[in-house]
VEXDREN-2710 file (C-alpha; in Angstrom, 1 decimal):
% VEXDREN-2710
k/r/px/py/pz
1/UNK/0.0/0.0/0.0
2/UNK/1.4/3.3/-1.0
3/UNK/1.5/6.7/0.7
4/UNK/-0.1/9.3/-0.9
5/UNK/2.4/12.5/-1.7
6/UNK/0.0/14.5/0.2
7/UNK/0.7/12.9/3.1
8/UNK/4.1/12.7/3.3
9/UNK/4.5/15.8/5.2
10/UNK/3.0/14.8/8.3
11/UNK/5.7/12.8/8.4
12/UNK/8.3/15.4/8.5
13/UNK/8.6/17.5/12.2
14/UNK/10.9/19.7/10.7
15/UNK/8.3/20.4/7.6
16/UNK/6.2/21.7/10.4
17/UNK/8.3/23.4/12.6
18/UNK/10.7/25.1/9.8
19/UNK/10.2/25.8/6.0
20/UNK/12.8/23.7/5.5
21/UNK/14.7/23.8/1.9
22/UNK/17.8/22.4/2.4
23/UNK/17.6/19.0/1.5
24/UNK/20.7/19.3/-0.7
25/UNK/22.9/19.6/2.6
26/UNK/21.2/17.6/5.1
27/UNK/17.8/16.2/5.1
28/UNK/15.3/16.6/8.0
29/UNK/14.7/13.3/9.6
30/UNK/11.3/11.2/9.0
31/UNK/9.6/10.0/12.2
32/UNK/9.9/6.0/11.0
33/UNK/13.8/6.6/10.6
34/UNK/13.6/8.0/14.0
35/UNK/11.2/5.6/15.6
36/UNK/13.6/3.3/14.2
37/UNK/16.7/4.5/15.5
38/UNK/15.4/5.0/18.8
39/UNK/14.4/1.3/19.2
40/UNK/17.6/0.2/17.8
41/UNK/19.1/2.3/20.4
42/UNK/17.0/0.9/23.4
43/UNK/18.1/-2.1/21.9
44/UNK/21.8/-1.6/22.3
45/UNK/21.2/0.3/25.8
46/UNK/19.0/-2.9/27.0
47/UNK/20.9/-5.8/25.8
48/UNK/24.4/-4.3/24.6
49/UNK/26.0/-7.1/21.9
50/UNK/23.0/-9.3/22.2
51/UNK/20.9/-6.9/20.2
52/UNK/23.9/-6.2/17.2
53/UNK/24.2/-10.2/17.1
54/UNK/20.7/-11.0/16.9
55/UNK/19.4/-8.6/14.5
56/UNK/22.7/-7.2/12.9
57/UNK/22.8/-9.5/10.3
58/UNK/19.4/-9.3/9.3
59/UNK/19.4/-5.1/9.2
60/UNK/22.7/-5.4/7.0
61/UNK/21.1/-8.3/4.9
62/UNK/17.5/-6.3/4.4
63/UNK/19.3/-3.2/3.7
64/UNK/21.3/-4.8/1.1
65/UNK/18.2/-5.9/-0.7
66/UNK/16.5/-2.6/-0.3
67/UNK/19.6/-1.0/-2.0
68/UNK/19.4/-3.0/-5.2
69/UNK/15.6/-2.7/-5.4
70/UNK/16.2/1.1/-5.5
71/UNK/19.0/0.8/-7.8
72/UNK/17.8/-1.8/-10.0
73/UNK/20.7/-4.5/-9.2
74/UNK/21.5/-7.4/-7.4
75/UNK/22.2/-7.7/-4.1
76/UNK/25.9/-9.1/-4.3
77/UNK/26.4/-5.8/-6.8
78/UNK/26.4/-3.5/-3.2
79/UNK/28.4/-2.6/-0.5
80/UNK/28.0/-0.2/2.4
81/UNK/30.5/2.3/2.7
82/UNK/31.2/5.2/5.1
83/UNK/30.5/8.0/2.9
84/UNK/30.4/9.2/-1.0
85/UNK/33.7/9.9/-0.8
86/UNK/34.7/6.4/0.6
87/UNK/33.0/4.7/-2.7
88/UNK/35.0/6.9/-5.3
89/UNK/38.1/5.9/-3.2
90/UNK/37.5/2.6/-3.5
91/UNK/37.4/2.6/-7.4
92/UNK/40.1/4.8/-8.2
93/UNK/42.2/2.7/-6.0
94/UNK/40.9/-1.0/-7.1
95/UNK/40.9/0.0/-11.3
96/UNK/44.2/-1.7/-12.5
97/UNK/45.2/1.5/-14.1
98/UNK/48.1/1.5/-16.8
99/UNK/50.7/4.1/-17.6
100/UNK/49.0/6.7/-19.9
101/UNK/45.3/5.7/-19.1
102/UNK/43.1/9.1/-18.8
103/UNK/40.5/10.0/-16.6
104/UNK/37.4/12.7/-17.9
105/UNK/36.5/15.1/-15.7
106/UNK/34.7/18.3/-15.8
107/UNK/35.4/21.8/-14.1
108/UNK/32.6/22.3/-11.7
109/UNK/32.4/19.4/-10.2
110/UNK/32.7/18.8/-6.8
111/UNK/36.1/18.1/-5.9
112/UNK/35.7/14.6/-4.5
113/UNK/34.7/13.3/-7.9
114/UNK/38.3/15.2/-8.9
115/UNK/40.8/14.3/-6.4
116/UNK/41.1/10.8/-5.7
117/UNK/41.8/10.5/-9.5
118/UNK/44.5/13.6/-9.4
119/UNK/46.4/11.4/-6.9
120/UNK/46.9/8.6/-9.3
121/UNK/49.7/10.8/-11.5
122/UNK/52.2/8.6/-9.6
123/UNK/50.4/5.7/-11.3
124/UNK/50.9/7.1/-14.6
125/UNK/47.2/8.3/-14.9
126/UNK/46.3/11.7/-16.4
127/UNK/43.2/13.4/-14.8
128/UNK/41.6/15.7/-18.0
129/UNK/39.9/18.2/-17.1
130/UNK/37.3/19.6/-19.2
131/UNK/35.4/22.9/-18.8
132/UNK/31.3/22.4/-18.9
133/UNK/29.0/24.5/-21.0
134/UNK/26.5/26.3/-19.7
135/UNK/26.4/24.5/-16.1
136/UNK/25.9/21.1/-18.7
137/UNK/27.8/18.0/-19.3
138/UNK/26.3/16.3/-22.5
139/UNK/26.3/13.3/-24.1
140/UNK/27.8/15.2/-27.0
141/UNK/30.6/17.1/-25.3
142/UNK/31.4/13.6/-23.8
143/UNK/31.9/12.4/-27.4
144/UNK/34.1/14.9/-28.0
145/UNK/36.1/14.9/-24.8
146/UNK/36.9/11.1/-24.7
147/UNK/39.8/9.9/-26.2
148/UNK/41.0/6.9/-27.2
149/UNK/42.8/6.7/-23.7
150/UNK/39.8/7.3/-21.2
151/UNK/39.8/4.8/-19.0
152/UNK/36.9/6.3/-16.8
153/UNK/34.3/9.3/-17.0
154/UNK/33.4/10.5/-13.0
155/UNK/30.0/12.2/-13.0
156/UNK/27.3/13.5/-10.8
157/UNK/24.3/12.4/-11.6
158/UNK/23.0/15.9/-10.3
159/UNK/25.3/18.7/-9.8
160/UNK/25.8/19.5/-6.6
161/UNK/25.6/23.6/-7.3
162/UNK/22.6/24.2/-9.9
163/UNK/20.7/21.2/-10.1
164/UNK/21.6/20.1/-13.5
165/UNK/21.3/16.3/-14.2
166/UNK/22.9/14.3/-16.2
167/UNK/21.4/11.9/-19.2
168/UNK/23.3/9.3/-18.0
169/UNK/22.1/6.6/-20.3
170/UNK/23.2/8.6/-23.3
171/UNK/26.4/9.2/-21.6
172/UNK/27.0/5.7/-20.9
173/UNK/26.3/4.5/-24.5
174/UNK/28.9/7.2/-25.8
175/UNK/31.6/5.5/-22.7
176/UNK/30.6/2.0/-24.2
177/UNK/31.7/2.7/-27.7
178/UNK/34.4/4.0/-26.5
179/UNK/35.6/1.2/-24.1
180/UNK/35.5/4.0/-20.9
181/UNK/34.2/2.9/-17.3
182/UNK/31.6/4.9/-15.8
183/UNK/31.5/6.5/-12.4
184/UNK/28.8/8.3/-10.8
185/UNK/28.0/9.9/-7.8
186/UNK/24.4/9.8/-7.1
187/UNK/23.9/11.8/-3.6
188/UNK/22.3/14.5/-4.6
189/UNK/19.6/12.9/-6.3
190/UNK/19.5/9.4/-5.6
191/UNK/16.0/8.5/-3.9
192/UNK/14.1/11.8/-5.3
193/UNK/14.5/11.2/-9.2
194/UNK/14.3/7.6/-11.1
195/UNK/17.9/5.9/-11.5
196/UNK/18.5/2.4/-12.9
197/UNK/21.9/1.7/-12.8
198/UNK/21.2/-1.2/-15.3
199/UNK/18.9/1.0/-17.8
200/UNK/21.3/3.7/-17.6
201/UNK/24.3/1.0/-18.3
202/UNK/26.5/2.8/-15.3
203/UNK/29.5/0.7/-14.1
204/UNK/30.1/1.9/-10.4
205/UNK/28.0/3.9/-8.3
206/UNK/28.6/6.3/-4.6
207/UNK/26.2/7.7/-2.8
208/UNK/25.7/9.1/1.1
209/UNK/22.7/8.5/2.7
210/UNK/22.2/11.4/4.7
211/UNK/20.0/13.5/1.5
212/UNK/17.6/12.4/-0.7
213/UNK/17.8/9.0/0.8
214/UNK/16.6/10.5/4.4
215/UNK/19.1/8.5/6.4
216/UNK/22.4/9.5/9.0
217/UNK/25.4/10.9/8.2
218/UNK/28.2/8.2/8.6
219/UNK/26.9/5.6/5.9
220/UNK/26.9/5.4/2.1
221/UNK/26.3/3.0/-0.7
222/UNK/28.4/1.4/-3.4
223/UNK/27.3/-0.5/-6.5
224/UNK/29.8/-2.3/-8.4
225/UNK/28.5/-4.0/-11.8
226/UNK/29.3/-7.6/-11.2
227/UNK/31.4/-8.2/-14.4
228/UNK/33.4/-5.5/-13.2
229/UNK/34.7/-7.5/-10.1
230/UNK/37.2/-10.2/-10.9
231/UNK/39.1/-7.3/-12.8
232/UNK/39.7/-4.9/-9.8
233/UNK/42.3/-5.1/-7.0
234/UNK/41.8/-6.0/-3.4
235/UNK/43.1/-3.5/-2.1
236/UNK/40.7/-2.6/0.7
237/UNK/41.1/-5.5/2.6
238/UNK/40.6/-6.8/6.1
239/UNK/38.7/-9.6/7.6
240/UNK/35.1/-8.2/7.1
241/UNK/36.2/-8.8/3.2
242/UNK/36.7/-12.8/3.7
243/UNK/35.1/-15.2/2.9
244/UNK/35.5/-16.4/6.4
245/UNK/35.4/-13.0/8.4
246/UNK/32.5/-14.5/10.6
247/UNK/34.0/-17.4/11.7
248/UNK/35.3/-16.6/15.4
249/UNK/37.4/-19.4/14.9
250/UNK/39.5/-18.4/12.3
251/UNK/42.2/-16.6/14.7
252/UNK/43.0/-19.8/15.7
253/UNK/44.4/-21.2/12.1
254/UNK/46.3/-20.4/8.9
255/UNK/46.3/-16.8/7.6
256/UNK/44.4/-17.5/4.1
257/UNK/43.8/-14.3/1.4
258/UNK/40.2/-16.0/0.6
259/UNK/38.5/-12.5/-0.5
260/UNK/34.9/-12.6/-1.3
261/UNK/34.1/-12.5/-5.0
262/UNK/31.0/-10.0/-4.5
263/UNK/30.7/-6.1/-3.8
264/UNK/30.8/-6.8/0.2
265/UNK/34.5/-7.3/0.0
266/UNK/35.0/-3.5/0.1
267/UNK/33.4/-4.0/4.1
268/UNK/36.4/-4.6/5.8
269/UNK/34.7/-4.7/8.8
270/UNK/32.3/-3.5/11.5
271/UNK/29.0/-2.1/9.7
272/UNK/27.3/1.4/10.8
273/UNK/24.6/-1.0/12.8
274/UNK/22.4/2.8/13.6
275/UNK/23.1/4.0/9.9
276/UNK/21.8/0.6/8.2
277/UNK/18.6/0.7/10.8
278/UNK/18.3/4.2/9.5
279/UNK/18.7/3.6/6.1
280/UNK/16.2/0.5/6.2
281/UNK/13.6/2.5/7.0
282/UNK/14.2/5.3/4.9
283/UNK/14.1/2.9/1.7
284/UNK/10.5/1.6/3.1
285/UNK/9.2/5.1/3.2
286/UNK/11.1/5.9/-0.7
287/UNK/9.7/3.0/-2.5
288/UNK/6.2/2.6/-0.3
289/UNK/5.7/6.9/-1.4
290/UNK/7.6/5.7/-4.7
291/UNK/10.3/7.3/-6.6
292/UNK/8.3/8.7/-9.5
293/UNK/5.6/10.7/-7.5
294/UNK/8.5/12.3/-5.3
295/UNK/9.5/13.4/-8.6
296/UNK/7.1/14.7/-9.7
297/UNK/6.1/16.7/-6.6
298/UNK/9.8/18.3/-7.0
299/UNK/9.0/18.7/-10.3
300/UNK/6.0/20.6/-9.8
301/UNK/7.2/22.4/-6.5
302/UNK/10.5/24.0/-7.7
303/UNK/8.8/24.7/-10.9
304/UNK/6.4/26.5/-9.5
305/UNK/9.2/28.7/-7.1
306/UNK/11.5/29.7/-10.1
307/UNK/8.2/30.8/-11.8
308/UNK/7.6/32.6/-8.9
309/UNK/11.2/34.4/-8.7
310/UNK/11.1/35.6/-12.4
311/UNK/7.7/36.6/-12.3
312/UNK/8.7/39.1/-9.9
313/UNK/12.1/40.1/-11.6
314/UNK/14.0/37.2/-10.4
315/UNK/16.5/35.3/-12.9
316/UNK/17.0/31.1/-13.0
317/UNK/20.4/29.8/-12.8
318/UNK/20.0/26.1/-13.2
319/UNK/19.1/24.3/-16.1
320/UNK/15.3/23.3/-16.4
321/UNK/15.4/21.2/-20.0
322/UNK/13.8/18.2/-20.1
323/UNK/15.3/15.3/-18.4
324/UNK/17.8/18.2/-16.8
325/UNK/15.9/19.6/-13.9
326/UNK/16.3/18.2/-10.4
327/UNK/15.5/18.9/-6.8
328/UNK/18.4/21.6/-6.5
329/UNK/17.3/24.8/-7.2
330/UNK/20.0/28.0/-8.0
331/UNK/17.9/31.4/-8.7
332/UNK/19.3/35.2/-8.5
333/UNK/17.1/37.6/-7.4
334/UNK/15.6/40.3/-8.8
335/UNK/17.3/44.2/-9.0
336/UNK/20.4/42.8/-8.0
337/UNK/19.4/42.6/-5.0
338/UNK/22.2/40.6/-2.8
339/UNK/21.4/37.2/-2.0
340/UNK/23.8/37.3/0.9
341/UNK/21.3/40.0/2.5
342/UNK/18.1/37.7/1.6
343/UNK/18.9/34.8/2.8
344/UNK/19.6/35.5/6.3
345/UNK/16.5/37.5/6.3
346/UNK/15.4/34.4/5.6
347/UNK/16.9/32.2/8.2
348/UNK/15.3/35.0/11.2
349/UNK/11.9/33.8/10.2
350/UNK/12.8/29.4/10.2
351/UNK/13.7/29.6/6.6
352/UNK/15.7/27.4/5.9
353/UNK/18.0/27.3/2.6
354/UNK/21.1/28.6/1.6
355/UNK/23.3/31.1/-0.8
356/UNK/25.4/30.5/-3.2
357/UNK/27.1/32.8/-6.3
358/UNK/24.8/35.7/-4.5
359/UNK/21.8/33.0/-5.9
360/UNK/19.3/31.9/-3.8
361/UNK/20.1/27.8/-3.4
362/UNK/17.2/25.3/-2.7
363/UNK/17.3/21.8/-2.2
364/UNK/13.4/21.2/-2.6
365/UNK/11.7/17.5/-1.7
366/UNK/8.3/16.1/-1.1
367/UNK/7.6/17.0/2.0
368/UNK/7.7/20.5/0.7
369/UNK/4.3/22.6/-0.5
370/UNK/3.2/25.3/-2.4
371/UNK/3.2/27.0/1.2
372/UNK/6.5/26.9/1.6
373/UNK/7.8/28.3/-1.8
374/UNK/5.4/31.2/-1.1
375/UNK/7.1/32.3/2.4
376/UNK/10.1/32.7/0.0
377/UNK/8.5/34.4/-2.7
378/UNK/7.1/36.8/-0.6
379/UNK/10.5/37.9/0.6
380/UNK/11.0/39.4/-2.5
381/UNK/7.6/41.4/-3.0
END
């Protein structure tokens, strides 16, 4: 049974206590996440180990599922990491680079999609960066940036500063001809906008959960396309990533290197018991609400604000194409009047977004309403 969009804001406290735009930074918490959290807590404070042993397999093995339901894989395709950052680590360090391979990049970005590949120069490996055009990356400037020593494109799937998203199935098909891997981080719209990572033919994926999947800080996902696997190195490696890391036993023999063959070899140990309770029950609420009518909620809901901004004057800043528009929102306001004034203006009556190039800067989701847009508009009448 699915929850109608209408009423997913009663299940938001911070939707009612704050106009609350800043999903793009840190999203408010859902009261099932935190019902959740607290009983996994009184679990830990009543019971101690006994509640992680008992039920911590179960949370990582039900999350796991979840995770490739959303994503559109299969289970032993995803692995839990720390952070975003942690799973763009993890593949510029496992890819068995070779002396003149080239990574794509483009200016703009944020830099975690940039520098773990910069730091593979003492590998031989040549991070190229390319400007974008007009906030975009395009399948087409892709075609024309790749050459025939791209090993990898890194991508956001949204941009992190105006919202613009990425055709990533186009961009893929351009990478396949070409023989290029493609990365993509996914945070800042994985969970509010439709992504397949077979459909869209992507080759690893990194993502926090602490945005637009409504978990905690301190937990991310990783999707590695199976075929992928046997090809990459080891190299984050402990005994969470053998075959035997849950045998208590094993102390007590030979050292063996017997390192699993699916995605959970990146976990080289504990889990993030809290995070994974979190992020269980922030996947029920995303797929029982379900993916496409968040969408379109954001959809209509930041349409309807820039509408708003350049009715009044106001100028938009992201691109809004088809297929490009996202929950990130990047507006300047109207007369030139300073965003850095506005937005604290702003913040003194529980608004809460942020600035950024003197633009207004939205992160806009579905427990947002036509309410809340107009609290902003009306700053600017």
């Amino acid at each position: 049974m699915s929850i109608p969009i209408e009423q997913v804001r009663d299940l938001f406290p911070a939707a009612k206590n704050t106009t609350y735009f800043a999903n793009n930074g840190l999203a408010p918490m859902p009261t099932p996440v935190t019902q959740a959290i607290r009983d996994a807590l009184e679990g830990l404070q009543g019971a101690g180990v006994a509640a992680t042993l008992l039920a911590g397999p179960q949370v990582a093995k039900d999350a796991r599922a979840k995770t490739a339901q959303l994503l559109g894989c299969d289970v032993d395709e995803v692995a839990f990491s720390r952070n975003t950052s942690e799973g763009i680590v993890w593949t510029a360090d496992s890819i068995r680079w070779q002396p003149g391979d080239e990574v794509l990049l483009y200016q703009g970005e944020y830099p975690t999609v940039v520098y773990p590949f910069m730091m593979k120069e003492s590998e031989g490996v040549k991070a190229v960066i390319k400007p974008m055009e007009e906030r975009r990356v395009t399948p087409e400037m892709v075609e024309r940036d790749l050459s025939r020593r791209t090993r990898l494109l890194a991508i956001s799937f949204v941009q992190f500063d105006s919202g613009f998203r990425a055709d990533l199935k186009r961009i893929s098909a351009v990478c396949r001809a070409n023989g290029t891997l493609l990365l993509v981080d996914a945070i800042q719209g994985l969970g509010a906008l439709p992504l397949n990572v077979r459909d869209c033919g992507i080759d690893f994926l990194a993502a926090g959960t602490h945005k637009w999947l409504w978990g905690l800080q301190g937990l991310g996902i990783y999707y590695v396309r199976r075929e992928l696997l046997p090809e990459l190195r080891p190299l984050h490696i402990a005994l969470g990533s053998m075959v035997h890391g849950d045998d208590p036993e094993y102390p007590n023999q030979e050292y063996v290197l017997d390192v699993k063959k699916d995605a959970s070899r990146f976990e080289e140990g504990s889990h993030n018991y809290i995070g994974l309770v979190a992020l269980n029950a922030a996947l029920d609420l995303i797929l029982e609400i379900g993916v496409e009518a968040i969408a379109a909620r954001i959809k209509g809901l930041t349409d309807f604000m820039l509408a708003g901004a350049v009715e009044r004057g106001g100028e938009v800043v992201s691109p809004r194409g088809p297929g490009e528009w996202s929950g990130i929102v990047l507006w300047r306001p109207p007369d030139r009047r300073p965003a850095k004034e506005i937005v604290p203006a702003m913040h003194s009556e529980l608004i809460v977004l942020g600035e950024r190039e003197d633009c207004v800067w939205a992160g806009i989701n579905a427990y947002n309403n036509e309410e809340d847009v107009t609290r902003v508009l009306r700053f600017l009448d």
